[in-house]
N, CA, C and O atoms as a DFTB+ gen file, in Angstrom:
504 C
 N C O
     1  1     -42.409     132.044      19.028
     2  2     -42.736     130.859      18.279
     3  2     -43.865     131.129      17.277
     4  3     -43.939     130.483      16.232
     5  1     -44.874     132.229      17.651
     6  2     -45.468     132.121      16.731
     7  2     -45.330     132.940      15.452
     8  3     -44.977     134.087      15.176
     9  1     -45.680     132.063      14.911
    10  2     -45.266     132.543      13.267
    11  2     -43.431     132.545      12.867
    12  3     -42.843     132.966      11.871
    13  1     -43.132     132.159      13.599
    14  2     -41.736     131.983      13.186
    15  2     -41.091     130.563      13.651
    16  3     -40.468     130.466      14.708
    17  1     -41.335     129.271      12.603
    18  2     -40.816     128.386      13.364
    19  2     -39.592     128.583      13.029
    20  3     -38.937     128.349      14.045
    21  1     -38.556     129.028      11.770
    22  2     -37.341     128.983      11.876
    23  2     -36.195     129.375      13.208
    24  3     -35.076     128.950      13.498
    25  1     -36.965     130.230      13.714
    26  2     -36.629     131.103      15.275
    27  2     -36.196     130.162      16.163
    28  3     -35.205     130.357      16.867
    29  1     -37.347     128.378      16.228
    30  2     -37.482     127.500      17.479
    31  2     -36.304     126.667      17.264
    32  3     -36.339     125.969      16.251
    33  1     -35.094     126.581      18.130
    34  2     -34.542     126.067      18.076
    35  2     -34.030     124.562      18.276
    36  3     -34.219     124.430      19.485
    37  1     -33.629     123.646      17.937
    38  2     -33.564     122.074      17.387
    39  2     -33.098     121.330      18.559
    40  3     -33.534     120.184      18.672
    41  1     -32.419     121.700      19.313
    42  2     -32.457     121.529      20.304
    43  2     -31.931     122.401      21.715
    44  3     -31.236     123.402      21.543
    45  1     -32.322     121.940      23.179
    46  2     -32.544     123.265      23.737
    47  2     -31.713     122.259      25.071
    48  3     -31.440     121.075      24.877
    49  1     -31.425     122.910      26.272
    50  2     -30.729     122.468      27.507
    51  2     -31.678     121.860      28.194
    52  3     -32.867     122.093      27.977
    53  1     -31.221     120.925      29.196
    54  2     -32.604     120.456      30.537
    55  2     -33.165     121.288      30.816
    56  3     -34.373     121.160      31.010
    57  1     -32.430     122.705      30.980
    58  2     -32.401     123.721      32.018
    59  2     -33.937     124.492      31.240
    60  3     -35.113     124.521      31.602
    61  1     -33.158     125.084      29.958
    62  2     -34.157     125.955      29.230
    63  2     -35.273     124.815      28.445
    64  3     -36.086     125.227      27.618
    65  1     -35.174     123.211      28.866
    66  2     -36.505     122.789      28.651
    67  2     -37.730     122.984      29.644
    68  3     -38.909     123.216      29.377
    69  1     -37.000     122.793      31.058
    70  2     -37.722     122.932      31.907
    71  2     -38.615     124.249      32.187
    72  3     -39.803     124.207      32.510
    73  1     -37.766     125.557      31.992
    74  2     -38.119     126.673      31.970
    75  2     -39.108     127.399      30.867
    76  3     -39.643     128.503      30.968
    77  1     -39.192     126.460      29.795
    78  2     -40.349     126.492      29.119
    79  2     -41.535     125.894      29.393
    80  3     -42.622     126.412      29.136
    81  1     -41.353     124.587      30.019
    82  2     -42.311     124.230      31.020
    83  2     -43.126     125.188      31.950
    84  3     -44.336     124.988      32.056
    85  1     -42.461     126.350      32.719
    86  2     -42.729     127.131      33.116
    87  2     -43.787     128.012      32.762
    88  3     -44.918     128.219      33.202
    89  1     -43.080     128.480      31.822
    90  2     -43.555     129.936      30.840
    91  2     -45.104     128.920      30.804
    92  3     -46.097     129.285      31.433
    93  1     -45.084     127.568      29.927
    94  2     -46.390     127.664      29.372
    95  2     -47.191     127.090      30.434
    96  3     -48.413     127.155      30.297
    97  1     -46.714     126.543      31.462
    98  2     -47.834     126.259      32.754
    99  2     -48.182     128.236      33.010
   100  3     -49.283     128.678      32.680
   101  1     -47.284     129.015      33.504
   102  2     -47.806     129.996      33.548
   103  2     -48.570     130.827      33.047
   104  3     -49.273     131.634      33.656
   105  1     -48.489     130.694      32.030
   106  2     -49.462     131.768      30.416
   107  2     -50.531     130.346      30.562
   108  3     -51.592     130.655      30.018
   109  1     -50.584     129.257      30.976
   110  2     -52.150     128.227      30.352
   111  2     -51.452     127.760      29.178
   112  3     -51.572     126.537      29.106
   113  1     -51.004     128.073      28.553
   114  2     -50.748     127.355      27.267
   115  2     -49.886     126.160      26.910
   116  3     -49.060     126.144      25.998
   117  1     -50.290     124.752      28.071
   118  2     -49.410     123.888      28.005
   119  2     -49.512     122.969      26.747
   120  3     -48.755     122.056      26.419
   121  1     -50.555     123.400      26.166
   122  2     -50.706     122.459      24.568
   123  2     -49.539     122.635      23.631
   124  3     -49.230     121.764      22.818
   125  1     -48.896     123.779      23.760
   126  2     -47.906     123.843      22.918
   127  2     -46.918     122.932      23.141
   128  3     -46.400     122.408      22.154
   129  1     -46.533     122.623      24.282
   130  2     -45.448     121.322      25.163
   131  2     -45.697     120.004      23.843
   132  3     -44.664     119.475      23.432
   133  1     -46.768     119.629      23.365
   134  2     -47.353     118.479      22.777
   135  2     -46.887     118.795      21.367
   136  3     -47.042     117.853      20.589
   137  1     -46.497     119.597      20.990
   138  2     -45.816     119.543      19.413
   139  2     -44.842     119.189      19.071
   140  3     -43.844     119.380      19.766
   141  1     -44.787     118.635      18.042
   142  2     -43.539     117.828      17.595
   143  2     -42.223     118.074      18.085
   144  3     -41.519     117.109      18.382
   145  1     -41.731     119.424      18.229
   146  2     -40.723     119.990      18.680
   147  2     -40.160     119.816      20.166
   148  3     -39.009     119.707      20.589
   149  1     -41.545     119.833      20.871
   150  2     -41.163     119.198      22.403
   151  2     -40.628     118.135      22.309
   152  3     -39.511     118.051      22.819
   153  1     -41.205     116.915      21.629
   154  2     -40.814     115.760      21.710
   155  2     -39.247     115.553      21.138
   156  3     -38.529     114.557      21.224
   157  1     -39.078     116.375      20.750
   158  2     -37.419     116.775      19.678
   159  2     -36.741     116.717      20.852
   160  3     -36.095     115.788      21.337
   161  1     -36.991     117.982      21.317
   162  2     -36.356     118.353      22.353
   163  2     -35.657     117.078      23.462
   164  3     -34.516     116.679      23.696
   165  1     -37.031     116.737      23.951
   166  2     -36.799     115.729      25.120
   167  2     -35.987     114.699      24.456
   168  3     -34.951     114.384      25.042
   169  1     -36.281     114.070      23.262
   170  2     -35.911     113.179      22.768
   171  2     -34.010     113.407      22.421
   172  3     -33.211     112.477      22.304
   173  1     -33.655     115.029      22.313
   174  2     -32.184     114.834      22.616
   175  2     -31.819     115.127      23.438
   176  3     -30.716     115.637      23.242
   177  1     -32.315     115.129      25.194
   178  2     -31.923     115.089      26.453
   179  2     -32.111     113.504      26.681
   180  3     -32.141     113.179      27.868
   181  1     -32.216     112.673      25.926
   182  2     -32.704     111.346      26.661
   183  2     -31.200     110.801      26.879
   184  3     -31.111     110.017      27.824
   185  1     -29.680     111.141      25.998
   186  2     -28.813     110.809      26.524
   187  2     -27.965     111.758      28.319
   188  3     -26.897     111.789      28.930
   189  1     -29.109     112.231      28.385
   190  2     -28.824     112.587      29.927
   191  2     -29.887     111.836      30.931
   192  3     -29.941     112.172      32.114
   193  1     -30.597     110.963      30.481
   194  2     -31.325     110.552      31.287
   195  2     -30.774     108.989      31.733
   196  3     -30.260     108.298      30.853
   197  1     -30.876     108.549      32.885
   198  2     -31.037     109.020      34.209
   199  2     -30.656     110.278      34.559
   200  3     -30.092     110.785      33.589
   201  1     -30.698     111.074      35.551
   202  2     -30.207     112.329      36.209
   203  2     -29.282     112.278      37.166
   204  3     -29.651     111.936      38.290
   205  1     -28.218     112.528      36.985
   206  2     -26.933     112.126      37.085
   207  2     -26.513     113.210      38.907
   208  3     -25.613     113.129      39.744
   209  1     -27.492     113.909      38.777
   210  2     -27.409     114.895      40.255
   211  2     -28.617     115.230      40.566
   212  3     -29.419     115.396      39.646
   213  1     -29.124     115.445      42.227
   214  2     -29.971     115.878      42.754
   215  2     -31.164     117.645      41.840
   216  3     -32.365     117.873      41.987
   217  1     -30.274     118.335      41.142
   218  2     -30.793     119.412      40.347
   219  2     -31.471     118.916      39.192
   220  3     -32.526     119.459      38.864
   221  1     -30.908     117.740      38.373
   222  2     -31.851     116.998      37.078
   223  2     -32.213     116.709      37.445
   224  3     -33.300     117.033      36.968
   225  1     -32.553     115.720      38.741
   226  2     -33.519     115.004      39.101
   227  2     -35.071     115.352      39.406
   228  3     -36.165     114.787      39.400
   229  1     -34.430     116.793      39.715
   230  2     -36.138     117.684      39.900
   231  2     -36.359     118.606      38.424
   232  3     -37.396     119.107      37.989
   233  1     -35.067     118.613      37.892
   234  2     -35.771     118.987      36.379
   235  2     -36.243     118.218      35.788
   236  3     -37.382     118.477      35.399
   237  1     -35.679     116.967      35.430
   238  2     -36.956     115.587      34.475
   239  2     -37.815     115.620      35.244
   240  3     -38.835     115.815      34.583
   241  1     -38.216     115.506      36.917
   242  2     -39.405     115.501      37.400
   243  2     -40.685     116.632      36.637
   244  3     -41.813     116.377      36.217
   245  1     -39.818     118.074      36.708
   246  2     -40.819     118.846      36.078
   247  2     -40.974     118.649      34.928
   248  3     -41.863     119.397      34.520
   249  1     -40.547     117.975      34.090
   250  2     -40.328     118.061      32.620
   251  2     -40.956     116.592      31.745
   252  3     -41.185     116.271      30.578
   253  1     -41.059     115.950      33.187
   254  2     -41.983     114.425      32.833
   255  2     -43.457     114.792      33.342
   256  3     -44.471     114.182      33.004
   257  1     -43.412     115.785      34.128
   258  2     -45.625     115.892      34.253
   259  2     -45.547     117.203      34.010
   260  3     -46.619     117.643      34.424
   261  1     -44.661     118.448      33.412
   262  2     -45.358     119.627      32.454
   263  2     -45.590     119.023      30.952
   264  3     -46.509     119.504      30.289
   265  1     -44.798     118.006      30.410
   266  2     -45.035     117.845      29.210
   267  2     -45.591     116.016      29.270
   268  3     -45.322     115.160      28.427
   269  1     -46.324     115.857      30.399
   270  2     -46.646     114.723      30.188
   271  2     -46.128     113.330      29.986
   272  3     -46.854     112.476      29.476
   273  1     -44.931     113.074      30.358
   274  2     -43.767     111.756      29.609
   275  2     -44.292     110.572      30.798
   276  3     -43.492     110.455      31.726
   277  1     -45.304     109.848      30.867
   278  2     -45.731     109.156      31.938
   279  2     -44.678     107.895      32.570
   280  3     -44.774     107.579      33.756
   281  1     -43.766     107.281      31.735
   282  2     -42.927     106.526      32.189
   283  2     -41.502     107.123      32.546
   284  3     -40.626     106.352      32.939
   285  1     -41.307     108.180      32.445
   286  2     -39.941     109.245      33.180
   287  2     -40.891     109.439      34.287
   288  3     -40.579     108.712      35.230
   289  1     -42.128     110.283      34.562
   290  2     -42.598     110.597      35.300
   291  2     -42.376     109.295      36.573
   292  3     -41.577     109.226      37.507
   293  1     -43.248     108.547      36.204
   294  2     -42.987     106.834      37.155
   295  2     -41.852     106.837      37.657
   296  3     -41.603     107.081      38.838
   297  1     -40.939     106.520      36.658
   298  2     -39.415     106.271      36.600
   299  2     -38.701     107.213      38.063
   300  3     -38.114     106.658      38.992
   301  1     -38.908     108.520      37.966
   302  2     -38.139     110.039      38.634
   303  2     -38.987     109.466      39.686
   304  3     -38.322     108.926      40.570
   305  1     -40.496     109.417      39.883
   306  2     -41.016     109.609      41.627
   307  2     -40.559     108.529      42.529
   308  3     -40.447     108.447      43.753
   309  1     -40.246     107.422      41.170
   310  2     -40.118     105.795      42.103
   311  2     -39.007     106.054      42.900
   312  3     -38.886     105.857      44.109
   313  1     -38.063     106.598      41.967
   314  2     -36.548     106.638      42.589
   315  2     -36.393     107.648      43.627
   316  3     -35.879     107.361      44.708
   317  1     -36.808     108.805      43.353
   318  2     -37.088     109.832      44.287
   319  2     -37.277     109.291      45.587
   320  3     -36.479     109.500      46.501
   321  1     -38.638     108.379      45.740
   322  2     -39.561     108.159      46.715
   323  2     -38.348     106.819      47.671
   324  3     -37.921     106.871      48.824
   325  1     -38.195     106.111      46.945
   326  2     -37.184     104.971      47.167
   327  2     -35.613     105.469      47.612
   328  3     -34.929     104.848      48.426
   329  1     -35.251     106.501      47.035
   330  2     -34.053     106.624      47.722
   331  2     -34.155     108.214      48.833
   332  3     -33.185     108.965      48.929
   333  1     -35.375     108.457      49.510
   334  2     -35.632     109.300      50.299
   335  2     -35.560     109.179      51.510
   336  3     -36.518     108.745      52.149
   337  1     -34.137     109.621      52.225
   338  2     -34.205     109.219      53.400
   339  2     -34.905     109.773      54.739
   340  3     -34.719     109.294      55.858
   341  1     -36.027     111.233      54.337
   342  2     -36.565     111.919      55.311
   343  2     -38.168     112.295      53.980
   344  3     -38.758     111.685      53.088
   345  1     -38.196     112.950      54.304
   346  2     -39.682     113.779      53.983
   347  2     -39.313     114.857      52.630
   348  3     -38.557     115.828      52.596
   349  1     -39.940     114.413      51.853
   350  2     -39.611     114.835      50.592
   351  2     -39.945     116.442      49.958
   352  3     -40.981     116.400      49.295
   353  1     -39.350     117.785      49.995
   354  2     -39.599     118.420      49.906
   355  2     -39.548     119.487      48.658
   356  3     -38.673     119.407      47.796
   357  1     -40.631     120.551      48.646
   358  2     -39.980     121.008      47.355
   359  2     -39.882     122.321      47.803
   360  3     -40.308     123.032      48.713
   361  1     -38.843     122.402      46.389
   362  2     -37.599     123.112      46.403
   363  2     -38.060     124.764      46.352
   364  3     -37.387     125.727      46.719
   365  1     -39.720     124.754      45.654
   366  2     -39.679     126.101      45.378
   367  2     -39.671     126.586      44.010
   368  3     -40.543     127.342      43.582
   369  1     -38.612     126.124      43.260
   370  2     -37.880     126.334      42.117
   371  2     -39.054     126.307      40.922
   372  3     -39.509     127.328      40.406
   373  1     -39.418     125.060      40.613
   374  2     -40.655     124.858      40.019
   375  2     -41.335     124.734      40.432
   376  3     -41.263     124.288      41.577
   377  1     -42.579     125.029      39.832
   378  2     -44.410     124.628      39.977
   379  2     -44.509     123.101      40.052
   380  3     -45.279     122.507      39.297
   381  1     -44.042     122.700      40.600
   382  2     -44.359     121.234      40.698
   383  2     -45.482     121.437      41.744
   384  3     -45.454     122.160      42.740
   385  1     -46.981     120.233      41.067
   386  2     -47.698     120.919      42.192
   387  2     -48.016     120.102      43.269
   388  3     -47.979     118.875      43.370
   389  1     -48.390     121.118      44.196
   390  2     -47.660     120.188      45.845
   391  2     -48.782     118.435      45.860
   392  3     -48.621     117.349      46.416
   393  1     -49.602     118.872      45.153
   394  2     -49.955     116.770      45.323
   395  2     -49.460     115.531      44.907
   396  3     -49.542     114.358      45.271
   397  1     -48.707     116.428      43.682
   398  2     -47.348     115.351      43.411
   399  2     -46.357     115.350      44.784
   400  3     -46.090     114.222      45.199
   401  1     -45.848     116.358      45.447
   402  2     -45.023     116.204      46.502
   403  2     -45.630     115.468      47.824
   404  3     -44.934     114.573      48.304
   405  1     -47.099     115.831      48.565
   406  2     -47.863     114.964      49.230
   407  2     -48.101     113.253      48.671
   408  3     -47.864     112.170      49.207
   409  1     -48.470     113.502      47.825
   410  2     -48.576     111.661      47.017
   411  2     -47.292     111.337      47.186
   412  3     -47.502     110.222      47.664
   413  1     -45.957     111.440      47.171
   414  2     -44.688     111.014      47.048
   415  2     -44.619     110.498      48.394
   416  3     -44.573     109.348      48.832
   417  1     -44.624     111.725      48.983
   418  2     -44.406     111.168      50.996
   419  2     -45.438     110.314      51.100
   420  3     -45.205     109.269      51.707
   421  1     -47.010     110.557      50.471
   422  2     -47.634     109.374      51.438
   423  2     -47.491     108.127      50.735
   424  3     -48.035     107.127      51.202
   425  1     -46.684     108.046      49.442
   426  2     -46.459     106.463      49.291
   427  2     -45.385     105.962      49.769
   428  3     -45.230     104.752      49.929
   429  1     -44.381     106.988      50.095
   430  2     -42.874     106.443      50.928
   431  2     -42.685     106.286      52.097
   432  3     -41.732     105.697      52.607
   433  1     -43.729     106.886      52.721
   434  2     -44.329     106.458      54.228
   435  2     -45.637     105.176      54.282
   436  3     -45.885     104.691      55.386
   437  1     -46.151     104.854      53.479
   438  2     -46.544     103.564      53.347
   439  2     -45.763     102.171      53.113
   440  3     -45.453     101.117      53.670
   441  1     -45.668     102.834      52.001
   442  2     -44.195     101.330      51.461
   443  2     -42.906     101.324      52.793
   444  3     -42.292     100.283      53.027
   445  1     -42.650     102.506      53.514
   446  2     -41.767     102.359      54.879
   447  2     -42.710     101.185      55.864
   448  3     -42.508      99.978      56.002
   449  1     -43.681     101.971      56.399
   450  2     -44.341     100.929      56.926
   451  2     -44.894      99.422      56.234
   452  3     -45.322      98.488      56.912
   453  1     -44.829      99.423      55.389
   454  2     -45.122      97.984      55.298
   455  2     -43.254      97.374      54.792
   456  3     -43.198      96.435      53.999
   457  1     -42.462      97.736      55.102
   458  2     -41.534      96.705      55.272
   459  2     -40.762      97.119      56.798
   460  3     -39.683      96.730      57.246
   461  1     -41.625      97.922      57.293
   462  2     -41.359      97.756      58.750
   463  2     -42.015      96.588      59.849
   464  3     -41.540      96.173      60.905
   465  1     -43.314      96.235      59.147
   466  2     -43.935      95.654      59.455
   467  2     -43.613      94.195      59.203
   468  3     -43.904      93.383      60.082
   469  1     -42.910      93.701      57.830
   470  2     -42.270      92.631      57.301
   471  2     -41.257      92.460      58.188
   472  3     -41.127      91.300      58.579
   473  1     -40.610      93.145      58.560
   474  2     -39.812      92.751      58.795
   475  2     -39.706      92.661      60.512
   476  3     -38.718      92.123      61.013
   477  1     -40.557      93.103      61.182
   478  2     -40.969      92.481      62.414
   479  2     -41.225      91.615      62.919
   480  3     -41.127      91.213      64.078
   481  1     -41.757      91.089      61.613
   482  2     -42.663      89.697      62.077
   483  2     -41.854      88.981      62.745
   484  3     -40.687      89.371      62.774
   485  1     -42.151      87.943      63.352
   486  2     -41.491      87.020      63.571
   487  2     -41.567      85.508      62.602
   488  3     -42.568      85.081      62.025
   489  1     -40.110      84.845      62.640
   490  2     -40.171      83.702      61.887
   491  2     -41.077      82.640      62.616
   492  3     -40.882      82.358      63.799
   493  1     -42.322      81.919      61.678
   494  2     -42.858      80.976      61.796
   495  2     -42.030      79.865      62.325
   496  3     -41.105      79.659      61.540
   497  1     -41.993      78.960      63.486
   498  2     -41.567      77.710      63.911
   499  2     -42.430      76.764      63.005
   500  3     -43.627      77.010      62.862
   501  1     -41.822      75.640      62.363
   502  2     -42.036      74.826      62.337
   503  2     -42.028      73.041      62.723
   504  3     -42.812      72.282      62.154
C-alpha cells in the first residue's frame, strides 16, 4: 500500500477484510483500518450484512472492533450473546481479544439470570 495506491484494491472479500484486520493488529498499525478505503471496503460488504452463517458472524465480529464500526459491533455481540445457548467461545481463528469474549458470557449469564429470576416469581394475588 505504500506508495502505491493504484495496487489497493476497490473492493476486497469478508474474508480478506478480516485478514487485514489481522496483518495491521499484528504489525500495530491499526490506523491504516481508518482510511477512506476501509470504509469502501466495509461499505461494499454491507450487502452481506447480517451474517448469514456462524463463520461471518465471527468475521463482522472481528471486523466491527479491528476497524472500529461501533453499531455492527453492538449489533454482532447482542445477537451472539442472545442467541447463545452455552458459553461462548473463541475460535482461535482471530485475535479477538479474550475481554470481548469474557464481557459476552458475563452479560449472557446476567441477562440469563435475571429472566430466570422473572420468571420465578410468583403472580401477585389480588
Amino acid at each position: 500500500m505504500h506508495h502505491q495506491p493504484n495496487k489497493v484494491p476497490q473492493k476486497v472479500t469478508l474474508e480478506m477484510l478480516a485478514k487485514i484486520g489481522v496483518i495491521a493488529d499484528y504489525y500495530k498499525c491499526k490506523d491504516i483500518l481508518h482510511l477512506p478505503k476501509g470504509d469502501d471496503w466495509i461499505r461494499s460488504l454491507d450487502e452481506q450484512y447480517p451474517p448469514a452463517c456462524l463463520r461471518d458472524l465471527t468475521l463482522w465480529l472481528w471486523i466491527s472492533w479491528a476497524f472500529q464500526i461501533p453499531d455492527k459491533f453492538k449489533a454482532i455481540t447482542g445477537f451472539i450473546m442472545s442467541n447463545s445457548i452455552s458459553l461462548i467461545m473463541d475460535t482461535g481463528e482471530l485475535p479477538i481479544p479474550p475481554k470481548i469474549i469474557a464481557a459476552m458470557n458475563e452479560s449472557r449469564e446476567a441477562a440469563s439470570k435475571r429472566h430466570c429470576f422473572k420468571s420465578s416469581k410468583p403472580a401477585r394475588s389480588t
